[in-house]
N, C-alpha and C positions, 0 to 999 in steps of 0.2 A: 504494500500500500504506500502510496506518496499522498502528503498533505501540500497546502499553499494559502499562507498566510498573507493577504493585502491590505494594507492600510494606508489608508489615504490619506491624510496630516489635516487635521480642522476638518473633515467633512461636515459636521454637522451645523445647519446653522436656526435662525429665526426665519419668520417671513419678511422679504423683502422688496413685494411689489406691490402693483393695486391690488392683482390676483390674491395676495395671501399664500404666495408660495417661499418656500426655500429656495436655495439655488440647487439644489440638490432636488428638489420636485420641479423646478421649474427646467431643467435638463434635459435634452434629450435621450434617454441611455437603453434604448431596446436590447441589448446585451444583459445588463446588471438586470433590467425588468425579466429577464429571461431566466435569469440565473434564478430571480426570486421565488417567478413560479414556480421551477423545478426544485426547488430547497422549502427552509423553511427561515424565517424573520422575527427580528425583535428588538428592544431598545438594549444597549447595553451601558449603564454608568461606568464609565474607566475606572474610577477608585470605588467612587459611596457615591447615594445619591446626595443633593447636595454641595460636593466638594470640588471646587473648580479646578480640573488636574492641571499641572506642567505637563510640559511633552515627556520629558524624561521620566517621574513617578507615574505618569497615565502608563507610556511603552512597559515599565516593568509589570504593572498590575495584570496590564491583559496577554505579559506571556507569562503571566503565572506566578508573579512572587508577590509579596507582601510590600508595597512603599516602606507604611510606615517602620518594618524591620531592618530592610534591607538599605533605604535608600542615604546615601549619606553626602550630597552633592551632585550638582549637574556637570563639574568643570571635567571631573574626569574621567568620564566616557566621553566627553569631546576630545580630551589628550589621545584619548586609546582607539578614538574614531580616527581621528587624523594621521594617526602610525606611529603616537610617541610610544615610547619605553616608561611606563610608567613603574617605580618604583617603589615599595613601602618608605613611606618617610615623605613621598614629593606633594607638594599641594599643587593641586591642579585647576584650572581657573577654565570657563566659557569667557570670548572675548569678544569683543568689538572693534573693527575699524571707525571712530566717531567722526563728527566733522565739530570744531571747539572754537570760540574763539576767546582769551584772554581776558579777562578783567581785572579789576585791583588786587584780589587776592586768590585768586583761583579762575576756571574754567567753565562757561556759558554753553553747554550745547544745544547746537545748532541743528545737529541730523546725527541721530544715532546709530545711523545705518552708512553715513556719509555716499548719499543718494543710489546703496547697495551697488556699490564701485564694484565692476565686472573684469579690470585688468590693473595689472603694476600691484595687485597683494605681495606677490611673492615679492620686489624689489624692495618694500615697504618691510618687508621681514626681514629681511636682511638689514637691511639699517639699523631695527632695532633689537637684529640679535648683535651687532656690532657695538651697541651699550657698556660700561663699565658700573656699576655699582659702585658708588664712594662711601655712601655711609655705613650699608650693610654688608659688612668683607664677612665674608665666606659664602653670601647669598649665589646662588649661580640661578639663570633660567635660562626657560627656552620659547619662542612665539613660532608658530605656526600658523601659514594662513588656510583656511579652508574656501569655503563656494563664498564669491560675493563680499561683503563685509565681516563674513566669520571667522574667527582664528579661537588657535587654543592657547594655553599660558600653561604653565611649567616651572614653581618655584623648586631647587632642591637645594638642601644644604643643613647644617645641625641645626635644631631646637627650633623648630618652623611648625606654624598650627594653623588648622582649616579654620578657626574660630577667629575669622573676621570678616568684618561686611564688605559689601559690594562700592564700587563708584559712580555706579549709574543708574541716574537720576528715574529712569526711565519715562521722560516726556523730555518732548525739546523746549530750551528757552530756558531750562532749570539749569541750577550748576552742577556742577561734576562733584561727587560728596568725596569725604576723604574718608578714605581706609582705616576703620579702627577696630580694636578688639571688640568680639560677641559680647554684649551684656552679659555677667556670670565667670566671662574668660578673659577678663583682663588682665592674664599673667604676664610675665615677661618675655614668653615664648611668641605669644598672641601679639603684644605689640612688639615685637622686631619682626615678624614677620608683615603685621601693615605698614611700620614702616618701610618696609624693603619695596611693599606693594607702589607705595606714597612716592618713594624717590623714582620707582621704573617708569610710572605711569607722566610725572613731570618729564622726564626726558624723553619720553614719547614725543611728546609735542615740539622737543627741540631740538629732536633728529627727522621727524616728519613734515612741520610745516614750508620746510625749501625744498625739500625733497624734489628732485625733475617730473615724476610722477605728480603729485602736487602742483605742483609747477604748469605744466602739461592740463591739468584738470581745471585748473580756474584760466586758463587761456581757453579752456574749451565753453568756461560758462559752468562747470561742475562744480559740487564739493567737495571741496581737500579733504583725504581720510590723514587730519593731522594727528590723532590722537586715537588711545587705547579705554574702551571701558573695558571692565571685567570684574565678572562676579560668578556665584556659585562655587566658591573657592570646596574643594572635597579633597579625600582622599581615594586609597585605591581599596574599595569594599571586596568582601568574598560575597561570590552567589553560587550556589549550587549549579555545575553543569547542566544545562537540561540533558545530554546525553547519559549521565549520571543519573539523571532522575529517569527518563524514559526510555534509553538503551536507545534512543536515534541520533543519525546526526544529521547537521542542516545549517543554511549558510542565510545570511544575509546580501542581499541587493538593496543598497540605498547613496544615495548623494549627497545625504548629510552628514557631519563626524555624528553627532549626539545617536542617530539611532544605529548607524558600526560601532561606535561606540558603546552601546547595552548592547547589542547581538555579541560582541567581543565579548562582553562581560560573564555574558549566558555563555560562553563557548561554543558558539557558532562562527562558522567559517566566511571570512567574507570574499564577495567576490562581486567585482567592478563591473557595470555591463556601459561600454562604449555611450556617447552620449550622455550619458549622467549630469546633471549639473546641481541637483538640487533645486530648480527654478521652474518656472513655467515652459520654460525654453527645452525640459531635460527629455529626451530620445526615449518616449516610453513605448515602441516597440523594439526599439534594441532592452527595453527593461524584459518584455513578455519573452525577447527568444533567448536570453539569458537565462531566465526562470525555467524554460523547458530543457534547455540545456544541462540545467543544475541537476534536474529533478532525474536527467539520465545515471547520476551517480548518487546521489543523497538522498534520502527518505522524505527531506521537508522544507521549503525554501519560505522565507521569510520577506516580502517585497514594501517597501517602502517609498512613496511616492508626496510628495512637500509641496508640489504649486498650487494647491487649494487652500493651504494655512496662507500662503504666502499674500496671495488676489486677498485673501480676507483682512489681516494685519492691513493691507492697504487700503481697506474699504472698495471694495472693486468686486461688484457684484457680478459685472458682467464677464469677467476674467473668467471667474469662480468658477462659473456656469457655463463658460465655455471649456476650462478646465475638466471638468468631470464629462464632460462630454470627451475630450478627449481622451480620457481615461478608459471611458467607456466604449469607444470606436477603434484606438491603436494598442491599447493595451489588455482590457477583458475581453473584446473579441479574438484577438488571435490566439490566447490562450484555452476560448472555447473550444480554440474549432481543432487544436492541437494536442491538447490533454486528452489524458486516458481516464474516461468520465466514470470507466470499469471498476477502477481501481485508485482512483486519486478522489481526495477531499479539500474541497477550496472554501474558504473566510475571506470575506470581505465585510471592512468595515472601518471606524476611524477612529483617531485616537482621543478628539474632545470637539464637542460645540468650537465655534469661533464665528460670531454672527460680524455682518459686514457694517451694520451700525456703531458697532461697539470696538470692534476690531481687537479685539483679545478674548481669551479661553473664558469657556461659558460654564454653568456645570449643568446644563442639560445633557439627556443621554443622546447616544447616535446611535443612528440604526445602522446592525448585523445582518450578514445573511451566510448560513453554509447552506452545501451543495455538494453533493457527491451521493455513492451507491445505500449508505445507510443514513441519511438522514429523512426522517419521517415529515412527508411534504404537509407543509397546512394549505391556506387556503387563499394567498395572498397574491397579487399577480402584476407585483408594482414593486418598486424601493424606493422609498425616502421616508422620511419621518415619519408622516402621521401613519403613513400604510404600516409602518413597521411597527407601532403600537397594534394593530390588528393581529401581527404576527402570533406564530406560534411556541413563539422563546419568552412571550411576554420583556417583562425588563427583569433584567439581573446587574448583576457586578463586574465587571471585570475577568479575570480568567479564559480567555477567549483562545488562547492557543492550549492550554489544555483540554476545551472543551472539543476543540478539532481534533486533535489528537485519538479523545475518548473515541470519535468514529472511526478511528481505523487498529482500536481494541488496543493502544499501545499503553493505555494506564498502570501502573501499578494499582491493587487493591488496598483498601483501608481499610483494615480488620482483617477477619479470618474468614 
């Protein structure tokens, strides 16, 4: 038996037209409508109802672990997404290319995304892996750029603690916050490590803003990625293998570090399929024939797909909505017509609300659907939202990749 895991980042959203549709009902997806009648549908809350997930604690919940035990930081499955070495001891940071500009005692941002700058990262990294540290001697790091404005951070060096805040503000026009110990962790560990934070992040902006790249970007009319936010400072967690737990193995396809990053974590294999970008821009039928390529060697592939969070975050309904239609024309079609419908079990679904008014994570639920030889069809003959309350899964919790799993009898039992 081979399973397949799809999520689609932010599918779920509110109503956003005269209609009173989602963009997800307002879509064209004769494909996913197809899948639904042949399966069966229903709402599923990523964490708990109620609780408005991050991408990162929502991803763990629905492949199966526990957030609140396991999760200890976002920064580092972005290190371990992007291909660092992460080490016991290293604090690992999610980063930002910002765009900043100066004031009397600190830094005004401008664009926290610094207008999601699509070339010159990698140059940009280099600059400021070319930093020296003066105040905190023995601090070493490392930046890494990933898709877009994203990069990872990488503190290592003695007596260094995750227990401190973040520097970004998150809204533009605010300043950039300085880096200080957690409330509770205000040892001496805790502040030499935000100091270290404090001095890298200043030099950021005074190895970035002449930067040619830069430079290059406001001759264009852009914003300069002068500057570093970064937060989600973590360490490096243990999680149970899922091959450990289920005796299979299975890989990740995605173009974000954060979600190779928790597939790494789970000990799954990853693997790059051409066109990737993480964006709306990213080759998602080079994703689908990668998928069926995987599934020629591995038990269970894992697909992750980001330009639905992405049109949302922007308010961008109509992206959104052409997005899943994409999704549903270059990518769940060729995997219909390709997969062994005999013997394989497919999940689709997303990882949290992200409505386009609001443009950040909701905690309403999003609608599920599996499909394959044992799953007991109900009666629905649509997907989006509201049909998915019709469903036959009603709403549950999270656990979504064990739940696939169950149908292709790979559980271990609980009890005797």
């Amino acid at each position: 038996m081979k399973a397949v895991l799809i999520i689609a980042d932010g599918l779920g959203g509110r109503p956003t037209d005269v209609s009173g549709k989602t963009c997800l009902e307002a879509a064209q997806t004769p494909n996913l409508d197809e899948l639904a009648s042949r399966g069966v549908i229903g709402l599923v809350d990523p964490i708990a109802p109620g609780i408005r997930p991050g991408s990162d604690t929502a991803h763990l919940s629905l492949l199966g672990y526990d957030p609140y035990q396991v999760y200890a930081g976002r920064g580092v499955f972005e290190c371990l997404g992007i291909g660092m070495s992460v080490q016991p001891g290293d604090i690992c940071f999610r980063a930002n290319f910002a765009t900043v500009t100066p004031d009397e005692d600190g830094f005004i941002v401008e664009d926290r995304r610094a207008g999601r700058i699509s070339s010159g990262q990698h140059e940009l990294a280099e600059a400021l892996n070319a930093i020296s540290l003066e105040k905190s001697v023995g601090v070493e790091f490392d930046f890494r750029a990933s898709t877009q404005h994203r990069g990872a951070l990488l503190l290592r060096g003695k007596q260094l603690s995750p227990f401190v805040t973040d520097n970004d503000p998150h809204e533009s026009g605010k300043k950039a916050i300085a880096f200080q110990p957690v409330v509770g962790h205000d040892d001496e560990v805790a502040c030499r490590t935000a100091t270290a934070m404090n001095e890298l992040v200043s030099y950021s902006y005074e190895v970035l803003h002449d930067h040619p790249v830069n430079q290059q970007r406001q001759r264009a009319g852009e914003h300069p990625a002068n500057y570093i936010l970064a937060r989600g400072a973590s360490i490096l967690p243990y999680l149970d293998p899922i091959e450990t737990l289920y005796g299979v193995r299975g890989a990740v396809i995605a173009g974000g570090a954060l979600y190779r990053g928790i597939a790494l974590a789970c000990g799954m294999e990853r693997i790059d399929a051409p066109g990737t970008t993480g964006g709306l821009d990213t080759d998602l039928a080079s994703k689908a024939k990668t998928v069926l390529e995987a599934l020629r060697r591995l038990d269970y592939v894992f697909l992750h797909v980001k330009g639905t969070d992405n049109a949302a975050h922007d308010h961008d309904a109509k992206a959104k909505t052409a997005f899943i239609e994409r999704i549903d024309a270059e990518l769940v079609g060729p995997l219909m017509e390709d997969i062994d419908w005999e013997r394989t079990h497919l999940a689709f679904t997303g990882d949290h609300t992200t409505p386009i008014d609001y443009g950040d994570h909701t905690a309403e639920p999003v609608p599920v659907l599996f499909v394959g030889p044992n799953v007991r069809q109900d009666s629905t003959i649509a997907f989006g939202e509201r049909e998915a309350s019709r469903g036959g899964l009603c709403r549950f919790s999270g656990r979504i990749l064990p739940m696939l799993f169950n149908y292709n009898n790979w559980n271990p039992k609980f009890g005797s």
